[in-house]
N, C-alpha and C positions, 0 to 999 in steps of 0.2 A: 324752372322749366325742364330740365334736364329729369331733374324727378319724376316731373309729371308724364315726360315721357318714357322710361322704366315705367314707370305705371301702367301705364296703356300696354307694353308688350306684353308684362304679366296677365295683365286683366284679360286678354286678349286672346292669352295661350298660344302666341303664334311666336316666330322666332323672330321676325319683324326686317326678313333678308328673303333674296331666293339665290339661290348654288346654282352656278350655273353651270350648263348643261354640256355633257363632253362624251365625246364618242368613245366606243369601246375601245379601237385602236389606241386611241389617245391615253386612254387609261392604261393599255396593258402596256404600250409602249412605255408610258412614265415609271409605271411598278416595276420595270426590267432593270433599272438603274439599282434595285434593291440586292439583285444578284450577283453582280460583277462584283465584288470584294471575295463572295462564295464560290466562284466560277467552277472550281477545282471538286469544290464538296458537290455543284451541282452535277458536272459529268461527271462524277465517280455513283451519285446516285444513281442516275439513269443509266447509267454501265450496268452498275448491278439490278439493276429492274429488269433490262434488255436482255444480261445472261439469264436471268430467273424465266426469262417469257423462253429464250431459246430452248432451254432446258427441259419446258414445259410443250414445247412441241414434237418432243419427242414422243409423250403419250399417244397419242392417234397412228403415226406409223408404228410405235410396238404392238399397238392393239392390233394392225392391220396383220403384220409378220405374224403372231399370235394365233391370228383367228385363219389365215389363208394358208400359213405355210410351218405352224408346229401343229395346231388341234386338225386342218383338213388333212394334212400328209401323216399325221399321227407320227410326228417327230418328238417321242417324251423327251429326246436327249437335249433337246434345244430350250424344252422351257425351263429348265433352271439357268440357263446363261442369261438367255431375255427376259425373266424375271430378274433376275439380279443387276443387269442393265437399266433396266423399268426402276426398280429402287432407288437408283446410283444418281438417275436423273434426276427424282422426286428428291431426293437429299441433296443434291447441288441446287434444286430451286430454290428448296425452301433457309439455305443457308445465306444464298444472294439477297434472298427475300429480308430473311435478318438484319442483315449488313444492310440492305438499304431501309429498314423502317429505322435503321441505329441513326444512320447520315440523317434520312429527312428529319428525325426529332431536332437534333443538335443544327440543321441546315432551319430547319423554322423556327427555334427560338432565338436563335442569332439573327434573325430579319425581323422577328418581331420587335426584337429590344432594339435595333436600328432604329427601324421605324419610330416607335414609340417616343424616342430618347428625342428626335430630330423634329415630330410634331410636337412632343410639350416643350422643346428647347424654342421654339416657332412660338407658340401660346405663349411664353414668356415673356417675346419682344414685342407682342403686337401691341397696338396702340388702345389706351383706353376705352375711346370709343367703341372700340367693337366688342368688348365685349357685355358693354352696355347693350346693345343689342342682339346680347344670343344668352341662352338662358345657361346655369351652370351641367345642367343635367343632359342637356344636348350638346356641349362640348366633350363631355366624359363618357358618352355614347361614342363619338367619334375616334376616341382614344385607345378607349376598349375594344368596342363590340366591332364596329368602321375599319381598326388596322387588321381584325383578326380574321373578318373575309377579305379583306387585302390580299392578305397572307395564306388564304387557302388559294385563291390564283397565284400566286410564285410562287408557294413550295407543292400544293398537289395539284394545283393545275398545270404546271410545268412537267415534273413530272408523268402525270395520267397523259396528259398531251401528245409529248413525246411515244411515251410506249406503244400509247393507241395509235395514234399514225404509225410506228414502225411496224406495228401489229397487223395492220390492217393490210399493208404494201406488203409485208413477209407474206400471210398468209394467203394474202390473192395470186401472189407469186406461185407459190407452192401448186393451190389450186390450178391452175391453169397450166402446172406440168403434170400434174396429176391425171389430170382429162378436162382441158380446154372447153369440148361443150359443155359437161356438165357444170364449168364454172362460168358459163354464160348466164345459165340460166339460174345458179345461184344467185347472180347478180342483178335480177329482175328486181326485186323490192326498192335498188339505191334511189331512182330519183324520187320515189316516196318521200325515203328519208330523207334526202335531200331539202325537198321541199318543204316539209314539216319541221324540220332544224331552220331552216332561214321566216318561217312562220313564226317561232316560239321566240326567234330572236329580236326579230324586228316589232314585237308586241310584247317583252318580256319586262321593258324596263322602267315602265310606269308602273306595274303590279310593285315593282322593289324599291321606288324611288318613295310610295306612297308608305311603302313598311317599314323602312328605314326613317323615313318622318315620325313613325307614328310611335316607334320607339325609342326615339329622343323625346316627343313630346312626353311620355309615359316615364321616361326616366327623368326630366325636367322635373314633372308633378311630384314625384317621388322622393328627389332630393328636398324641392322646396318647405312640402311638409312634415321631412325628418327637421330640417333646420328650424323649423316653425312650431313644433310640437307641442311647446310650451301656447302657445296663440290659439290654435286648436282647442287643447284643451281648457283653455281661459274660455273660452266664446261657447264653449258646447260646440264645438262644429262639427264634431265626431262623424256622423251623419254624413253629413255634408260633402265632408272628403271625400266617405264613401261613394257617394253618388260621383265626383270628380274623377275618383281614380276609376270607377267602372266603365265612365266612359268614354277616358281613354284609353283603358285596358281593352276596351270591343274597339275600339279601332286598331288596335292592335292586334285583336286577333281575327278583324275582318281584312286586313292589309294580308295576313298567313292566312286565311281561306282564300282568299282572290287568287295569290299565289300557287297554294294547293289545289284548286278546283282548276285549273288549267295543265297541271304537272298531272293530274291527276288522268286525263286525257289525253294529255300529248306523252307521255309516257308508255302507258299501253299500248296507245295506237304506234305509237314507234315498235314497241315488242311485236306487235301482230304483223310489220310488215317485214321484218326481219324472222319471225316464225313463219310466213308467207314465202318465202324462198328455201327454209328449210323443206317444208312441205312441198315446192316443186321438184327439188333435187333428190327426195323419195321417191317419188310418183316418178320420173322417169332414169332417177337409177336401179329404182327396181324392177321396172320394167325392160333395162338393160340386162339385168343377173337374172332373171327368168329366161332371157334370149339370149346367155350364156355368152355374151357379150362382156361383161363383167364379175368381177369374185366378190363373194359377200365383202371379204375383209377388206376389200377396196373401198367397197361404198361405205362400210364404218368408219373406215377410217379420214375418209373425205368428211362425212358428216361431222364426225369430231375435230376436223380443220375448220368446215364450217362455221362451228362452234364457237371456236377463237376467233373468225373473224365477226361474225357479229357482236359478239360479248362487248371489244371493245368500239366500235362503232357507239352500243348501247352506253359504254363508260362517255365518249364525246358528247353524247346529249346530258349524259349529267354535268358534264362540263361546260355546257354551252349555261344550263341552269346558274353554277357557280361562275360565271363568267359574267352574267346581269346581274348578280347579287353583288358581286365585287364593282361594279362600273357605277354602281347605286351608291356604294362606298367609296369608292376613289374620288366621283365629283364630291364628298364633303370633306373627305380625309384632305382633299389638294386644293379646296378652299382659304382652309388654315393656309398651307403651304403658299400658295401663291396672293396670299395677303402682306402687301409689305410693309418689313415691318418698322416698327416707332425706330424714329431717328436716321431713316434713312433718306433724309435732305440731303445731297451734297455739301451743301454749307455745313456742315455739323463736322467738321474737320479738329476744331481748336479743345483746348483743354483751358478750362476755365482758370486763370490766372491766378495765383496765390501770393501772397495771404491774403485769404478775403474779409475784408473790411466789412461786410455787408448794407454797402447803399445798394437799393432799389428802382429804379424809376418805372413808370409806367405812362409812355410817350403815344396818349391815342390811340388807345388797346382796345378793340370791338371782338365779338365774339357770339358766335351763333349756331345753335344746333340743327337749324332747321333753316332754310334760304329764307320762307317769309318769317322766321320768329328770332329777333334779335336777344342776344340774353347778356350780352355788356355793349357799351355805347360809348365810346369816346372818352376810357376813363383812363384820366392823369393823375400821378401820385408819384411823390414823392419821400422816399421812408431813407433818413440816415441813419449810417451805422449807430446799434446799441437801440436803436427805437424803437415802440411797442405800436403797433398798428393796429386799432379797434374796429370792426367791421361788424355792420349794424343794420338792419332790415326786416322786413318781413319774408316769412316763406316765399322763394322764389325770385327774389329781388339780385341774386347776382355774388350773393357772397361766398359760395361755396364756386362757383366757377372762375372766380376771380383769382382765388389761391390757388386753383389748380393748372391752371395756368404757367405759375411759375416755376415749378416743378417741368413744364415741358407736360403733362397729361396730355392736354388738350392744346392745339397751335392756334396763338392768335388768326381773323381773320383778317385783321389790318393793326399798326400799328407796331410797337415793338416792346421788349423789356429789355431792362440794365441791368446789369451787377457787377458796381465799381465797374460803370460805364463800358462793360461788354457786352455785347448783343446777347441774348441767349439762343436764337434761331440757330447762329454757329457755335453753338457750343455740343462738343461730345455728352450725351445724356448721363454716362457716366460719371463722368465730371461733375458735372452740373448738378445731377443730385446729392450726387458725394456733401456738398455743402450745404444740403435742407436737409431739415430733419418734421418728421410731419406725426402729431400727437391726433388723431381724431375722437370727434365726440361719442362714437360707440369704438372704443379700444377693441381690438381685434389681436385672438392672440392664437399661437396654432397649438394643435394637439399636440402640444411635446412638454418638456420639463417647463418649469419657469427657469432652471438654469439656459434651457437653449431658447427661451425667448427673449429675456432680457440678452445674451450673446448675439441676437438676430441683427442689434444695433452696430455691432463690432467682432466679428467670429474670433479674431485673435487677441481677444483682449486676454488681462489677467484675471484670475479670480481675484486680487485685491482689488483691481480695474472694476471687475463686477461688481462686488458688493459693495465699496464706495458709492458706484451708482446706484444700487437700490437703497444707502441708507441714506442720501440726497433725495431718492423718491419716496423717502417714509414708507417702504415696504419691507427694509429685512428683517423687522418684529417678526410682523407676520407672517413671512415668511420661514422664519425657524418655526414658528409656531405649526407648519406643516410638518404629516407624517413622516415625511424623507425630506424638510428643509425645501434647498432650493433644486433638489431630486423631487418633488414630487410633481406628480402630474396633474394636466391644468383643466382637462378635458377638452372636448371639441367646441372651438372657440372658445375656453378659457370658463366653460361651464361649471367646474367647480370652485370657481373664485366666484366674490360679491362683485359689484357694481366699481366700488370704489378698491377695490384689490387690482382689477385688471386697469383700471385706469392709472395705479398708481405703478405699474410693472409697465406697462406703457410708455410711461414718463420713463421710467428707470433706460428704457433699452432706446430709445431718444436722448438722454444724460450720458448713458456709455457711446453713442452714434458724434455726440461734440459736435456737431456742425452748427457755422457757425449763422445760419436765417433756420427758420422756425418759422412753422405752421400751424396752429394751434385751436383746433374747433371746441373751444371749452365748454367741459363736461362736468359740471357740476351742480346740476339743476336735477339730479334723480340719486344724490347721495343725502345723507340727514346732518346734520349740523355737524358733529364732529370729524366725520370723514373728509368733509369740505372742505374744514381746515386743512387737515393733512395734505387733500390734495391741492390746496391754494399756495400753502408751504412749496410743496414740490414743483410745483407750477414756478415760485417764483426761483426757486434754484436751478431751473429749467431754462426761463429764460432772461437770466443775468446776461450780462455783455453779448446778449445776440438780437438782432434786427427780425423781431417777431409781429409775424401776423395775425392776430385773435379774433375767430368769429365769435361775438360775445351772445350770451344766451340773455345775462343779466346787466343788470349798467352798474350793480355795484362792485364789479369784477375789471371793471376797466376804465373806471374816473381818473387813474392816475397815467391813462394815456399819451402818450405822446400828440396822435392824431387818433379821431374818433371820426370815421368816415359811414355817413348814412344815406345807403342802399334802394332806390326805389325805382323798379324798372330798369334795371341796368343803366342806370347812372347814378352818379353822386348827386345826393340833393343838398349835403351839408358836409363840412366837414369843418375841425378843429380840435383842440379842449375843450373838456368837461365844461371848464367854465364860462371859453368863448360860443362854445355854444348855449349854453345857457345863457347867457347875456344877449344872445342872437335872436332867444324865444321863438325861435322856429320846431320844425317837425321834433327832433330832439330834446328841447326844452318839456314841449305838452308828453310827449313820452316820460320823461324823468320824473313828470309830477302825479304821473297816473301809476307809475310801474311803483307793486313793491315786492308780493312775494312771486307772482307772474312772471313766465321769462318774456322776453323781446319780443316777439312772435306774437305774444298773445295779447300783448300791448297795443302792438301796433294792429291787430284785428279789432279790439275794442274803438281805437282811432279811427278806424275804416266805416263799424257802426254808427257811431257819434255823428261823423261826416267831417272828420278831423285830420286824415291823413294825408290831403293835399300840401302844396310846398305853403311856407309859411305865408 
């Protein structure tokens, strides 16, 4: 059931969630918390941004001095002082300018790696389920692309912010001791702008909410079929993709025109109305300096005040831009974030008692994915230490949720589990897993050495610790038999190893892990005769003296059962020995007489044909 559901999300291409919805305040408030460790680097930025703006306003009044009182008094004596002043300024700005593009590198890549470090430390505790329902490519969007206009709101929207407001208050200031009216009437354009800023803002955030979707979905597609490539290329679907990735690459890039075709407008028309006041404060300061009223070098130099204040006005609206783009990120960045995470029951206090013996029970354990679709019912079991537990069904019958369960993956919805008669609800999930150890039927192994995959099971072990355990899992042959031994690399998901190599390195780093319950999805139904062995060998070195659970493929892998428990609709229809159930001639029995080289599965579909797979 659980499958089927996976199923449906992919088929679906949807993320199969909606992120909910958070105000801008909301957002910048939460991302502020990313500064305070920074406090120190942040105002010593804006210090130097501030001296650099101060700096820079010197230019307008030396032009004025310049133009009114060295070229109109024809004072040659004065313009080499105020050129060399004029310099002096330029080189203080652009020195602060330095000093602070230095802070903000080193001030944004330390928020970033905050950031970063504290959302995948987040992704790491959450609970299975979720991420059953979100694809890989759209949580790596989030990680990425999600922190890094995070991050352009707390380090250049703090900064731009700051300056431009002081910018904007300095320079009206200045204005209006300069000549009062004429700074009235440079002030004509604002509620324009005004206006137009609270227009773009209050319609800015579905254009971002819809592009930020579209490129998670985009990057989803693109993981799945790097991971898949081999499938692709088996089916011909070459094509195919094609057509998939185009078109969510044009929603992608219809999400960045919808974006664009509004900035594109609100943009200019903000310029035009901010060039709309420079052009008033012409028209009647020139008309002032004609009625000798005023001096050229006045009005230049007013209008190069001007200047400054509009500019950053114009910097705010790009910020108002990066300020929806970031709010579009922050709801999925703090999604993650305020998802709580696995094991955060109160009850989860205890540390699972030691030495663990490995009894089991399972006390009327229901479980479901779905409120109307049950996917276990009522199932009691039994497993004493050292038992081998057989688990048997068809596709979707409950055996793959059953074991994951004990682990803590997934929480019972009623009912309980034991281990040596401890609850596991209170148990620390540390703990708790510390004593299973879980072998799955597609062995999964990561891009790194085989030395640090089989190490994955125990980081401090010894290298005699190692290889004892991989020559237990019949792997250290082939192993040396690699270019660099157990230095060589394994690829991405263990792509240059065979079928029965990754499963046998699997076993190994399970064998070095000692714990002492076992989970074991047996995989041996896509190796050829010989590797079988090896891996049935390793299998049984595996799980000597531990209380193993085995979902079986074949029945010739697990006749020597302790208990053989068979799976239909989430519950148990049978259960015993090879033999007492045999003697029982139930569902089990017509299974054993049909099955040979077939695994379980395709057994019990035959059964289903016939009109066989009813309870006996």
């Amino acid at each position: 059931m659980k499958g089927q559901h996976q199923r449906h999300l992919k088929a679906s291409g949807k993320s199969g969630y909606a992120v909910r919805k958070r105000s801008t305040w909301e957002v910048m408030w939460r991302v502020t918390r990313y500064l305070r460790p920074y406090r120190w680097m942040a105002l010593a930025m804006v210090a130097c941004a501030v001296l650099s703006l101060v700096f820079a306003f010197a230019f307008p009044k030396l032009t004025q001095i310049v133009i009114d009182d060295v070229i109109g008094r024809r004072r040659a004596d004065l313009l080499a002082p105020v050129m060399a002043v004029l310099l002096a300024a330029f080189l203080l700005r652009d020195v602060f300018n330095s000093l602070r593009i230095r802070l903000n590198n080193i001030f944004e890549q330390n928020v970033i790696y905050d950031m970063r470090r504290e959302l995948y430390a987040r992704l790491q505790r959450l609970p299975v389920d979720y991420f059953d329902q979100r694809s890989s490519g759209d949580l790596l969007t989030r990680v990425m692309e999600d922190v890094n206009n995070l991050e352009r709101l707390l380090i250049d929207g703090t900064e731009q912010g700051t300056v431009a407001l002081l910018s904007v208050v300095g320079v009206m200031a200045v204005l209006l001791l300069m000549h009062p009216w004429l700074a009235v009437v440079a002030m004509a354009p604002l509620p324009f702008l005004a206006a137009g800023a609270l227009w773009y803002t209050l319609t800015a955030h579905q254009r971002y909410r819809a592009q930020r979707e579209a490129s998670s979905a985009l990057n989803a597609l693109l993981m799945d079929n790097l991971q898949g490539v081999r499938q692709v290329k088996a089916f011909g679907r070459e094509n195919h993709e094609d057509s998939r990735f185009a078109q969510r690459a044009d929603d992608l890039r219809r999400g960045m025109l919808g974006i664009m075709l509004v900035w594109s407008r609100y943009s200019p028309a903000m310029s035009f109305a901010a060039a709309l006041g420079t052009v008033l404060v012409l028209w009647v300061g020139g008309q002032q300096v004609m009625a000798g009223q005023m001096k050229v070098g006045e009005l230049m130099g007013f209008l190069l005040y001007l200047n400054l204040f509009y500019e950053p006005i114009s910097r705010l609206h790009g910020l108002n831009q990066m300020v929806q783009s970031a709010r579009a990120a922050g709801e999925r960045v703090f999604d993650i974030l305020d998802t709580p995470p696995e094991g955060a029951d109160p009850r989860r206090t205890r540390a699972l008692a030691g030495p663990v013996r490995g009894e089991v029970r399972y006390e009327g354990v229901c479980f479901d994915y779905a409120p109307d679709k049950p996917a276990l019912t009522d199932i009691q079991l039994h497993a004493r230490p050292g038992e081998v537990i057989a688990l048997v069904g068809p596709t979707g019958a409950g055996k793959s949720t059953l074991v994951n369960l004990l682990p803590a993956f997934y929480e019972p919805a009623a009912g309980r589990i034991l281990i040596d008669g401890q609850d596991i609800a209170e148990m620390r999930l540390d703990s708790l897993r510390a004593a299973i150890s879980v072998v799955s039927q597609e062995a999964f192994l990561f891009n790194g050495t085989v030395r640090e995959n089989i190490l994955y099971g125990r980081l401090d072990a010894t290298g005699a610790e190692l290889e004892a355990a991989a020559r237990a899992a019949n792997c250290h042959e082939f192993i040396l038999r690699l270019p660099q031994g157990y230095d060589s690399s394994v690829g991405e998901r263990g792509v240059k190893l065979s079928v029965g190599e990754k499963q046998r390195v699997s076993i190994a780093r399970a064998l070095l892990k000692n714990s002492p319950l076992l989970i074991l999805d047996e995989a041996t139904a896509s190796v050829d005769t010989a590797t079988e062995r090896l891996i049935q060998e390793a299998l049984e070195h595996l799980m000597a003296n531990r209380t193993s659970f085995v979902i079986a493929h074949r029945l010739s892998t697990i006749r020597s059962a302790h208990q053989i428990l068979v799976l239909r609709q989430g519950g148990i229809a049978e259960r015993g020995t090879h033999e007492e159930l045999m003697a029982h001639d139930g569902l089990y029995a017509r299974l054993a007489r049909i099955q040979n080289t077939s695994t379980i599965e395709e057994s019990f579909a035959r059964l289903e044909q016939n009109g066989e797979g009813g309870p006996a």
